[in-house]
C-alpha positions in Angstrom: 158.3 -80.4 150.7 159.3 -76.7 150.9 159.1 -74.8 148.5 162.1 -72.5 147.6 162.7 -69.5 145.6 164.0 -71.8 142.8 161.3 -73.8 143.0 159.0 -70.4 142.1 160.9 -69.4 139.0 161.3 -72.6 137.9 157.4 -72.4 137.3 156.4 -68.7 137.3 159.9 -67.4 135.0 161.7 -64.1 136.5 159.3 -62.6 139.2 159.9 -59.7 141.9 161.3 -60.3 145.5 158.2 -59.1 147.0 155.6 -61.6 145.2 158.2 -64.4 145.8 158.5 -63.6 149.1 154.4 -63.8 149.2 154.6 -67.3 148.2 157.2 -68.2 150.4 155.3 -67.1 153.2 152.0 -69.0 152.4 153.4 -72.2 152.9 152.5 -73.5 149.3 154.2 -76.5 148.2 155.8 -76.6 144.9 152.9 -78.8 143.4 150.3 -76.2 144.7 151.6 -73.3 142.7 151.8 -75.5 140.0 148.4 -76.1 140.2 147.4 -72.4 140.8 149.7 -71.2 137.5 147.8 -73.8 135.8 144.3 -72.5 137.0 145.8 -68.9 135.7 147.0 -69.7 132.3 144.5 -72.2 131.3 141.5 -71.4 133.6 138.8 -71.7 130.2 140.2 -75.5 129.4 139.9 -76.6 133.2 136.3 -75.1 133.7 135.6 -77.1 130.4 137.0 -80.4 131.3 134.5 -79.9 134.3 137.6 -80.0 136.6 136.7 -78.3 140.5 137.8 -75.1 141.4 141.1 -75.0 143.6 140.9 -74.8 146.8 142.7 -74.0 150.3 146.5 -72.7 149.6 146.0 -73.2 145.9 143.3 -70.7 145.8 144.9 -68.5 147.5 148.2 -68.6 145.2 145.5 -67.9 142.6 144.3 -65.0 144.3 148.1 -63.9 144.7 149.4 -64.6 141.5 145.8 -62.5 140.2 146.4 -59.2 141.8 150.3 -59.6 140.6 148.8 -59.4 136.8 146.1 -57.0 137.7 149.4 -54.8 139.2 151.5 -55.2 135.6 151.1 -52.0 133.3 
């Protein structure tokens, strides 16, 4: 399924145009940037359960959704 700009705020909260327009453009499904917020908020507690690094589109929401927080002040 799509995802839609809904679908991003529903799981990220308020972001700007440009990074949702990123997102759209990937091609990520809703469940992928699930995942990837996951891998960004709780990245110590999945590297303990021993769960595998993301990969494909995941990993590069991750990569996306990185350099957004590296871009915060």
């Amino acid at each position: 399924m799509t995802i839609t700009r809904e679908n991003i705020i529903a799981v990220l909260g308020p972001v700007d145009d440009t990074l949702i327009a990123e997102i759209l453009a990937s091609g990520a499904t809703t469940e992928e940037l699930i995942v990837a917020w996951g891998w960004i908020t709780n990245e110590e507690a999945l590297v303990r359960e021993g769960i595998p690094h993301a990969t494909g589109r995941t990993a590069e929401l991750i990569d996306l959704l990185s350099e957004d927080d590296e871009d915060e002040p």
